[in-house]
N, C-alpha and C positions, 0 to 999 in steps of 0.2 A: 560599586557592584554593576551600575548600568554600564559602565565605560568600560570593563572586564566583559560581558555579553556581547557587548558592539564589536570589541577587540576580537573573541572568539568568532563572531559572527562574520565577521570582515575576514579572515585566516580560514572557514570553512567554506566560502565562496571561493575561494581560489580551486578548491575540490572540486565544485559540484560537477565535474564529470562522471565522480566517483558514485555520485549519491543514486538511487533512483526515482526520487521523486522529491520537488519541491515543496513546503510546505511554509507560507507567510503568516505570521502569527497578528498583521495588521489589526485585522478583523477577528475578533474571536467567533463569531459564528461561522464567517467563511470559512476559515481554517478549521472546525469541527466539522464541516461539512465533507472536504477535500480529505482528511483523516477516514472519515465513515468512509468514505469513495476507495481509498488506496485499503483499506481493510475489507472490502468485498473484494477488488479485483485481487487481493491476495490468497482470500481463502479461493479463489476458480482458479489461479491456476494449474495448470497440470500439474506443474512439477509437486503441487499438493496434495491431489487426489491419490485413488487407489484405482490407478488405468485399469488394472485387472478386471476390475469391479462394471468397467463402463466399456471396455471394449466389444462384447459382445451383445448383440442387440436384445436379446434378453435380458439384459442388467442394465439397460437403460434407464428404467424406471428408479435406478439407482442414485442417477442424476436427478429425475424430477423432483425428487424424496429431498437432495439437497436445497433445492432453490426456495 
């Protein structure tokens, strides 16, 4: 089973241009860390949000409401 993982693991490095972000399972604290990290910067991006909601400076407060 570990040798089937390394295998896959080894054939998904040949990708990682594809991926967008790394994530090393060495350390399991580090790597829950760097997960919490990549799941904030996901939920801000724009392409997330409701721009509608935030373009206009009176719906600003629409964003403080998120953080």
């Amino acid at each position: 089973m570990l040798t089937d993982r390394l295998n896959t693991a080894s054939e998904e490095i040949t990708h990682i241009e594809h991926y967008d972000y790394v994530v090393v399972n060495k350390d399991i604290d580090k790597a829950t860390e760097i997960l919490k990290a990549i799941l904030v910067a996901e939920r801000w991006r724009t392409t997330r949000l409701d721009i509608a909601k935030i373009t206009s400076s009176e719906n600003f407060e629409f964003l403080l409401k998120k953080a």
